[in-house]
N, C-alpha and C positions, 0 to 999 in steps of 0.2 A: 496571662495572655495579654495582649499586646491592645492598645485602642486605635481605632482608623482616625487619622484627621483628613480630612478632604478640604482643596484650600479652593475659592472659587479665583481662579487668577481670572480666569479670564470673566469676561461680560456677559456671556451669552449662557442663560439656561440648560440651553440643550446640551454644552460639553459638560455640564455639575450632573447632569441626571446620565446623559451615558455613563462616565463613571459610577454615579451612584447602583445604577440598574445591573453593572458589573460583581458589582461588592455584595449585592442583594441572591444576586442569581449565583456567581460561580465560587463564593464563600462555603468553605463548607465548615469551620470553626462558629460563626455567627459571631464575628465582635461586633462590639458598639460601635458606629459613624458618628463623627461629630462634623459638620458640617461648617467651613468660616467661612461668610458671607455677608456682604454688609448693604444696606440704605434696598433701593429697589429689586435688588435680584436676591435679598434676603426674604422677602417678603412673598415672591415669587414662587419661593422654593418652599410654602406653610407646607402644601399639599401634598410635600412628598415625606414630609416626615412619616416616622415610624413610632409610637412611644415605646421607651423602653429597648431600642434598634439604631434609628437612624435621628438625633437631636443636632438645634443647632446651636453651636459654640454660644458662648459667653464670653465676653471682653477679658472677664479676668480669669477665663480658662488656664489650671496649671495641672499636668496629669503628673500621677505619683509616680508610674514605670512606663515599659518602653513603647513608642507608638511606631505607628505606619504612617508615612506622611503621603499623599498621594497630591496629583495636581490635576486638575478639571480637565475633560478629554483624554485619559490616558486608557485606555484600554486594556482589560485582566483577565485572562486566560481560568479554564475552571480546577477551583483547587491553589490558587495562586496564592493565601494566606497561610494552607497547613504548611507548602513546602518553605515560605521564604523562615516562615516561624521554624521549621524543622532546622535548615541550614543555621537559623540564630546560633542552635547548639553549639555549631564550632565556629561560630565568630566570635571568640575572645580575644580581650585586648581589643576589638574596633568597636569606634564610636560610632557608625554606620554601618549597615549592612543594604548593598547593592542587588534586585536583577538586572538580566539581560534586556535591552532594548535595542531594535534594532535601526531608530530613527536617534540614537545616542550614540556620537563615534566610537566612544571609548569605551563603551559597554556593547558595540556590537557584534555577533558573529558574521563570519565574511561570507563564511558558503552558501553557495547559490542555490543548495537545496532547503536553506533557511530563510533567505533573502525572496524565493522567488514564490511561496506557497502563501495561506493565508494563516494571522496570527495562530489559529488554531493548531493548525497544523506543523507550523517553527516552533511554536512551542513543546510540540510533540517529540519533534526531531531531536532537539536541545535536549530535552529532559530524559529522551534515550541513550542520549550519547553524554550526556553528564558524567564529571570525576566524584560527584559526592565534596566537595570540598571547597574551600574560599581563600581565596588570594586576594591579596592587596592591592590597591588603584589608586593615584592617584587623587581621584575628586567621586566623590559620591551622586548619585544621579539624580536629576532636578524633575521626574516626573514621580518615581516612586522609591522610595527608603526608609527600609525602618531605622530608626533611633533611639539607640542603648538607651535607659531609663537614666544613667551616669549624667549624662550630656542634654539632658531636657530640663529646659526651662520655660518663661515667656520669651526671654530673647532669643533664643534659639529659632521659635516657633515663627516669631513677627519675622526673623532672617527668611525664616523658607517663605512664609508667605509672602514677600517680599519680589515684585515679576520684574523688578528695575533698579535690583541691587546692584551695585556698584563692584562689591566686592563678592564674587560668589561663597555661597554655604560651605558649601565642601571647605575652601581656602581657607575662612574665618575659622571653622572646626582644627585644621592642621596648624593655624597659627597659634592650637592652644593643645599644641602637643595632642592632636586625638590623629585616629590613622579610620582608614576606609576599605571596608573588604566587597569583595564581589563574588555575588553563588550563580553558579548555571544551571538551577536547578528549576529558574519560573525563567519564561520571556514575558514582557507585557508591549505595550503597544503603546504610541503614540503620535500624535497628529503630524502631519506633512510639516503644517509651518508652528509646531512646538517651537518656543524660542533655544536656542542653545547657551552653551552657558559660557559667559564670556570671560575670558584667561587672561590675567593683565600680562604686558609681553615682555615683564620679566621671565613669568615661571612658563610660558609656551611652549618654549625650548625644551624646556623639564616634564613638561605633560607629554609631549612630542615623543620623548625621548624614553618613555613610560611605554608609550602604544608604540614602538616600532617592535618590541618585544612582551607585546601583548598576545598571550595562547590564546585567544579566539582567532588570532589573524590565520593562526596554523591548522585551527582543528579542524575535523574532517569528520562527517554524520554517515550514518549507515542510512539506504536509501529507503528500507523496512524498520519501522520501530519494534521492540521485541519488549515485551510480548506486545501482540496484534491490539489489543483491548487497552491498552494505553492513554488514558485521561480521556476513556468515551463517554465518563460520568456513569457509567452502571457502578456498583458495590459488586465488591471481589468474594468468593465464601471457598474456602479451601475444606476439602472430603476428604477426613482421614479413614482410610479402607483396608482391608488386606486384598490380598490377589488369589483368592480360591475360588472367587464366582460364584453362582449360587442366587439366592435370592436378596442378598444383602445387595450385591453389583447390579440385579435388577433392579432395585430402590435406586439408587444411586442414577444407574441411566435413565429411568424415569422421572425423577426429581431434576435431574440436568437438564436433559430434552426439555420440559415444560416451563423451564424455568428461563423465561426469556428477558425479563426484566434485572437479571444480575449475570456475573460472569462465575461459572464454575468450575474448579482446580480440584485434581486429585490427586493425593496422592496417596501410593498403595505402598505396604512391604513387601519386601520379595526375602524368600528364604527354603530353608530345610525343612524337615520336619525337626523339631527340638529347639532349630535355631531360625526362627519367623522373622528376626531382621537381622540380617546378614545386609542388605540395601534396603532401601527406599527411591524410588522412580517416581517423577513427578509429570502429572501430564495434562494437558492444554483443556481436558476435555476427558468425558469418559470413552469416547470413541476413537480418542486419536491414540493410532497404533505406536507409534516413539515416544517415548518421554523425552520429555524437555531438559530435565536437570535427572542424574542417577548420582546417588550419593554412597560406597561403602563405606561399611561400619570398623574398622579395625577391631572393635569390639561387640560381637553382635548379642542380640537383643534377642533371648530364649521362648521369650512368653511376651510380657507385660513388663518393662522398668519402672519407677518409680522416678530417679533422675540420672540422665543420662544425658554425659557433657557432649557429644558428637551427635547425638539427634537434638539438642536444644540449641548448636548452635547450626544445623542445618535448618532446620522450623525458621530463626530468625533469621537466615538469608533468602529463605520463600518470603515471609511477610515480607522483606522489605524489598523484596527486587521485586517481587508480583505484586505490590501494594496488598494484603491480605487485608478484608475488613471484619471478616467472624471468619469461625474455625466451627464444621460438623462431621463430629467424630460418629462415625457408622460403625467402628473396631476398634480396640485398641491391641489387638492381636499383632506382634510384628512392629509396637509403638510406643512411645514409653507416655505418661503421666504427663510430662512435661507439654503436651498438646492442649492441657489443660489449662496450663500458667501462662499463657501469650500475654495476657492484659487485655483480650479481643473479645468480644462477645461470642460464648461458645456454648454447643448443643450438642449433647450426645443422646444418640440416639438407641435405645434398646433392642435393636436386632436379636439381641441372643443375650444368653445370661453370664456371661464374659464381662468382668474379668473374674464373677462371686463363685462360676462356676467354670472347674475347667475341663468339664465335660461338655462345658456348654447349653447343657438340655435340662440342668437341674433335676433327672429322672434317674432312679435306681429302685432295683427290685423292682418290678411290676409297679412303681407310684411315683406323684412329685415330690422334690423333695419340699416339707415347711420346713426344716432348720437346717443345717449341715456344721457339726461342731468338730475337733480337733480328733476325735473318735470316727464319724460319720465320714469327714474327711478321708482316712487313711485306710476304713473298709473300702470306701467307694474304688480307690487308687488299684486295690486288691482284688475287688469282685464285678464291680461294673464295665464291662465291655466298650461302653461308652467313652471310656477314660482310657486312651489313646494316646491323645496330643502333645502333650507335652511331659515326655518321658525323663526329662532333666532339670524338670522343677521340683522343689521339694514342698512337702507339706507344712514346712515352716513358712517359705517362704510366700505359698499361696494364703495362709489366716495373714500373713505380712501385707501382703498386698488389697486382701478387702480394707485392709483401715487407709493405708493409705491412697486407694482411691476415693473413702468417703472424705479422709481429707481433702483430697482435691478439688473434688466435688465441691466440699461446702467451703474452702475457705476463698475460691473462685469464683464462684455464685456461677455455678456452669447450670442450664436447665435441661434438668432432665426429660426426655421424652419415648414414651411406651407408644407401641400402635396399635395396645389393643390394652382394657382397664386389667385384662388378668394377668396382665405383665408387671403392675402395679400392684396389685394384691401381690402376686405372688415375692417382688422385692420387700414388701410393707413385713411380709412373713420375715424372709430370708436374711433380711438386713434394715433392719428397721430406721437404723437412723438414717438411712438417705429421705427417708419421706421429711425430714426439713425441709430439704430442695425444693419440695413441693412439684412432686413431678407432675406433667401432663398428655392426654391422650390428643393423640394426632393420628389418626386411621389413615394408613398406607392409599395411595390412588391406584387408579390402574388404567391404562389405557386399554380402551378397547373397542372393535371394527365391528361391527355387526357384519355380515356376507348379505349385502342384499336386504331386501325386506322380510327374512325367516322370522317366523313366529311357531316358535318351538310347542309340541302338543302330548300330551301322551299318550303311548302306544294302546292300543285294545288286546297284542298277542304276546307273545313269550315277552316279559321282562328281559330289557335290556340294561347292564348295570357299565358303568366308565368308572376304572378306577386311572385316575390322572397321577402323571409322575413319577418321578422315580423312586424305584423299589429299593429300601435298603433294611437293615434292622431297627434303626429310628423311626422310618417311616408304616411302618407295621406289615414289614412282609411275613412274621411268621404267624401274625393273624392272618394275613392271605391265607398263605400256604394250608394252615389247621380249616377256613372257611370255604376254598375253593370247592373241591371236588362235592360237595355238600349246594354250593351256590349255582352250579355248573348244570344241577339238577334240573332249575326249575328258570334259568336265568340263561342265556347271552351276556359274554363278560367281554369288555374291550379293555385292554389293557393299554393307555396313550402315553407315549413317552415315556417309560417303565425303563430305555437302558438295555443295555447289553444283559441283566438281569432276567428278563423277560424269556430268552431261549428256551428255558428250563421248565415252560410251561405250556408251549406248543404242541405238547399233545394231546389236551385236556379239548375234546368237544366239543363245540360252543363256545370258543374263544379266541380274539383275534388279538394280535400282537403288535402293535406299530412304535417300536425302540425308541424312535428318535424323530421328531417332526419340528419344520421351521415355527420360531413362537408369532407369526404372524397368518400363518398356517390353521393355527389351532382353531377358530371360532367354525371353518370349512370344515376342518374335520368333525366337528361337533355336532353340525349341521349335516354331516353326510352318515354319521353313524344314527344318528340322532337315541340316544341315551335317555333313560325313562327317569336315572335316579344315578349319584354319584359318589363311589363310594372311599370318604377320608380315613386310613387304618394308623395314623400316626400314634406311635404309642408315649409319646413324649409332648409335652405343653409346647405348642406353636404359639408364638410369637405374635405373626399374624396368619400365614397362609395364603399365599398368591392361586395356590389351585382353588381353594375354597372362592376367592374371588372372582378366578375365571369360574365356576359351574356357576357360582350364581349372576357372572355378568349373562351367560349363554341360558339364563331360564331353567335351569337343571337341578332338583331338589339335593343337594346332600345329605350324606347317611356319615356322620362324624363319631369319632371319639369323643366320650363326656368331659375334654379337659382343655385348659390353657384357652388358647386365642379362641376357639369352634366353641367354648361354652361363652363366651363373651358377644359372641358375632349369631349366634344362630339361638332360633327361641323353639323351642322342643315341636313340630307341629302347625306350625307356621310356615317359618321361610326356609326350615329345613328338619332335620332330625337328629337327635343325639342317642348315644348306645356306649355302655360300658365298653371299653376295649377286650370284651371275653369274644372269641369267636360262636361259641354257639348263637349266644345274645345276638351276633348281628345278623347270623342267620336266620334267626327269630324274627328278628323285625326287618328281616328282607322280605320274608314271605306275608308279613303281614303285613304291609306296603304291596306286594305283589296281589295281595285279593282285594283292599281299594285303593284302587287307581283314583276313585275321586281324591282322596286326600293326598295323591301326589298332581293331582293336577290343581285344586287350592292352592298346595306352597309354589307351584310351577307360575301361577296368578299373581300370585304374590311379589315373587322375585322381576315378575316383566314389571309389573306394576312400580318397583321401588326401583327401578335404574340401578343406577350403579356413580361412586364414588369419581371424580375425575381426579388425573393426575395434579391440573391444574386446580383442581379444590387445596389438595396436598399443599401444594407450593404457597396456595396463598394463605392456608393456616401457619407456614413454617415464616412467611413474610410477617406476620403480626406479631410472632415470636419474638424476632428477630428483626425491627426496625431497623434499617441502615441509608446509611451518606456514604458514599466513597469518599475516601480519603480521613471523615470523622475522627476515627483514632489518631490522625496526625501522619507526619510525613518524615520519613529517615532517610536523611541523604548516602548516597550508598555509591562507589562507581560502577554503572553501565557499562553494556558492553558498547566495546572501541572497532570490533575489527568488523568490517563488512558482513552482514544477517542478509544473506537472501532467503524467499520464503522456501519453507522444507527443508532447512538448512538445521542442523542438531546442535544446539550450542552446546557445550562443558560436555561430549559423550564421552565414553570409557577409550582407551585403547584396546586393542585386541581387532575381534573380528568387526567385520562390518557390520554396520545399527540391523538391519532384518534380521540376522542371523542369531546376533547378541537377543533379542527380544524375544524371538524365537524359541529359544533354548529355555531361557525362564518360563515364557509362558509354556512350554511342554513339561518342564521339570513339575511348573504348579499342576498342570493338571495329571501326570501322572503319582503324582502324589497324592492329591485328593480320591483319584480312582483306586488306586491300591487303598487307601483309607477305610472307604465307603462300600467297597465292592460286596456281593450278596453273593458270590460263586468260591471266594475264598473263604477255606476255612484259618482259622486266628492265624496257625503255624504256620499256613503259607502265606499269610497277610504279610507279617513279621518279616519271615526269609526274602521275599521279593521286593520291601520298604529297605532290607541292609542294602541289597545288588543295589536297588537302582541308587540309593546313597554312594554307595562305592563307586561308583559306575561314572555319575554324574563332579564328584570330588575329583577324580582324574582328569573331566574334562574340563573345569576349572583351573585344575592345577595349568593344563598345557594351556589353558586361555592366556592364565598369566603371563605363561614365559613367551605367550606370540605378543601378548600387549608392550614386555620390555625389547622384545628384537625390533617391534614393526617403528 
């Protein structure tokens, strides 16, 4: 890296400390400042040293490589060291390297949507509409330039410092065979009456004759910078996800939302069933309905890759067109390994047990799994239900894939992170050597509205039970089903959000159905049924549990499964209850909850009493994780976009149909793919049969997308 010299041309204190105050604040490398300054305005300037930061020169100062040479009063845009450092890359062959200035003729841009806003803001414009690239100029610029380590000496130094040279630097450099490049990648700023640099009138003509065919006289800025977040100084963090929804996309939107202090990108795969990246969509936000960039695969992506040249080198045209500062990986479903190698600070995050399991749920036969060997493997493929997803991967290929994600893992120093310690036991079993990584627990937030001043009580009369959620074989509906009619007895059973699921039970007595309700909805309805105890049938190790979070944000004891997240989160008796997944069992300790009500109204004390987790706790554990600077990792010059960006405008979209439609069709293909998945009214063979149709079905209309994308 490169060292700052700052020369005091001029007299006056206050242009050495604007600049310096520049170098301090919009730095985001941190190099050293050595300050030249001589007799009274050296002395002047003790109190602003830095040790260790900002020092001032020494007479027989000689630096060994290449500096920045800056002049007092120049003014530095944020970020202005990583990019001109970035651009250094391709200035080979020049003994200088040039920015933009817009009080410098020959380094100026002409347009008047650069010319007429404030530095901040032309710098914006510039840097959006940059080629990525350096051309040569005549004379190199007298306010700020770095200087190949080739071409530095003392004399070089005394030249720039130098405010009444005779012969300018630039000239004196070219008289000795060295050349001068210029990047558009920083503007900086400089005073009205900066002195200009004076041309002897022989070469006029030839400098003259340089800038009449000088591309800044021609270029042209788009009047939106793209993307919107553009050198605002937040840190960039890019969400690798799939597109099934679910409670991973609610992490996700919650972690986004509250996350106001960084900028958050996501991007999801989009795919078949067998084949989960077929594309990748990249989008501004977890809310915004278009993607910004959609990338397909020529070669898609079955499961999980390991490396794969058309997604690594799509990854590094997001880092470097969205400036990416960390990478958190939520999936790698639909994604290959390579998410993992950026060189960026990166977090994956334990949602599910993907990629060690590709059932995801780690659960067969009635238990969890503690090992899964090359045997276990290939019954699981055979006998567990679970084991759906990925019908074209083979069991070589999946033992293939645990090693080489622990590689990743570890030889990336990627940090692992569970949201619950039994997510962490349970890898410590399954896969032992990831515990080097030294994973860590980060508890999921949640937002959540209280309705009013409710203060939840327990009933005196029939037992009222909530089982929240949707009903599937995962989630323990065939414990319902063996528990109900038996429950139905002695209880009021509200079934909340169960799904299209739920029809099937409408004629049971004492039991009310509501399929599908808005999730900002849910604390009213909670309040309106108001539920004495709530009951979790998951028969598979959760992760963490968003339902379990809502009963206990709403004051409402849980009645759980004894496994995964629910034995980590809940203490037997206390803030809730636990029970074998056998259905008599829960029936059991339904009824014995149902005769004292005081010990549901304890844990119901309990749960008001401890609040609840915020989203914004979440985000700022993930921030101490994950310290960040924009821009930190450095700057890759890259060209921008050239052609006019108005806002809501799609850049790089597919051909074919129009963006709703295109978007449309994915997000229905995702979702009736997960619903034929997951559905609780199909049996296997008609799961199957109606997963080929809608394949088929959907492949033809692909096919004619194609052929309207090449006619249109």
């Amino acid at each position: 890296m490169p060292e700052i010299h700052l020369f005091a041309r001029r007299a006056d204190i206050e242009s050495v400390l604007i600049t310096l105050r520049d170098c301090l604040e919009n730095s985001v490398h941190g190099l050293p400042v050595w300050i030249h300054a001589q007799g009274s305005l050296a002395l002047a300037l003790a109190d602003a040293l830095v040790p260790g930061r900002v020092q001032m020169a020494p007479a027989d100062l000689w630096p060994n490589g290449d500096v920045i040479l800056l002049a007092a009063g120049v003014r530095l845009p944020y970020g202005w060291d990583a990019r001109l450092v970035g651009a250094a890359k391709l200035a080979r062959g020049y003994a200088t390297l040039s920015p933009l200035c817009r009080e410098l003729p020959y380094h100026a841009p002409v347009a008047a949507s650069v010319l007429e806003v404030s530095l901040d803001d032309a710098d914006r414009i510039v840097l959006d509409g940059s080629l990525g690239e350096v051309w040569a100029t005549p004379i190199c610029s007298n306010a700020c330039v770095l200087l190949f380590a080739k071409w530095v000496d003392p004399d070089s130094l005394q030249r720039w410092a130098d405010a009444e040279q005779t012969e300018p630097f630039s000239l004196w450099l070219t008289e000795q065979n060295a050349s001068h490049g210029l990047t558009d990648v920083v503007l900086v700023g400089a005073p009205d009456d900066f002195p200009r640099i004076a041309l002897p009138e022989a070469l006029s003509s030839w400098v003259a004759a340089c800038g009449a065919i000088n591309p800044l006289h021609y270029r042209q800025y788009r009047t939106h910078c793209f993307p919107p977040y553009l050198l605002d100084r937040r840190p960039v963090q890019l969400h690798v996800m799939h597109s099934w929804g679910g409670g991973l996309e609610r992490w996700v939107q919650d972690y986004c939302k509250a996350d106001t202090g960084r900028v958050n990108l996501v991007l999801k795969s989009i795919g078949n069933v067998g084949l989960y990246g077929q594309r990748v969509a990249l989008y501004l936000g977890p809310e915004a309905s278009e993607p910004v960039r959609v990338w397909q695969f020529d070669c898609a992506i079955r499961g999980t890759a390991d490396h794969h040249p058309e997604y690594r080198r799509m990854l590094e045209d997001v880092i470097s067109e969205f400036q990416v500062d960390a990478v958190i990986v939520s999936s790698l479903i639909g994604h290959a390994l390579d998410a993992f190698r950026t060189g960026l600070p990166t977090v994956h995050v334990w949602h599910e047990y993907y990629p060690f399991c590709p059932a995801l749920y780690i659960h067969r036969a009635g238990h969890t799994c503690s090992k899964c060997d090359p045997v276990a493997l290939r019954t699981c493929r055979q006998e567990n239900p679970l084991y759906h997803l990925f019908p074209t991967v083979l069991d070589e290929e999946w033992l293939a894939l645990r090693e080489q994600y622990a590689e990743a893992v570890l030889n990336n120093v990627v940090r692992l992170v569970a949201p619950t310690e039994s997510v962490v036991r349970n890898y410590a079993a399954l896969a032992p050597r990831l515990t080097k990584a030294e994973p860590v627990v980060i508890e999921h937030g949640v937002s959540w509205l209280e309705p009013g001043s409710w203060q939840p009580t327990v009933s005196t009369g029939r037992l009222t039970v909530v089982v929240l959620g949707r009903l599937s074989v995962a989630k323990g509906q065939a414990l319902l089903d063996a528990a109900l009619p038996e429950i139905t007895g002695f209880a009021d059973v509200v079934l909340l959000g169960c799904g299209d699921a739920g029809e099937r039970y409408r004629h049971f007595k004492g039991l009310s159905v509501v399929p599908h309700y808005d999730a900002l909805s849910l604390p009213t309805l909670l309040r309106e049924y108001a539920p004495d105890i709530g009951l979790l049938l998951s028969i598979v190790p959760e992760t963490f549990s968003y339902t379990l979070s809502e009963l206990m944000c709403a004051g409402i004891p849980p009645l759980a499964t004894n496994h995964g997240a629910y034995l980590s989160r809940i203490q037997d008796g206390v803030n809730g209850y636990l029970c074998p997944p056998d259905a008599g069992l829960i029936v059991r300790r339904l009824k014995s909850l149902d005769a004292d009500r005081n010990s549901l109204k304890r844990t119901r004390d309990v749960l008001v009493a401890d609040g609840h987790r915020t989203t914004q706790d979440m985000v700022a554990d993930y921030h101490a994780l994950l310290p960040l600077r924009a821009m930190a990792a450095g700057y890759s010059p890259r060209r921008r976009g050239l052609e006019p960006c108005e806002p809501g405008t799609l850049v790089g979209q597919m051909a074919g149909f129009p963006k709703p439609f295109r978007q449309a069709l994915y997000d229905a293909h995702g979702y009736l793919r997960v619903k034929l998945s997951q559905s609780a009214k199909l049996r296997p063979w008609q799961r199957r049969g109606l997963q080929y149709l809608l394949e088929l079905g959907m492949r033809a209309i692909y096919k004619l997308w194609g052929i309207a994308g090449r006619l249109s």
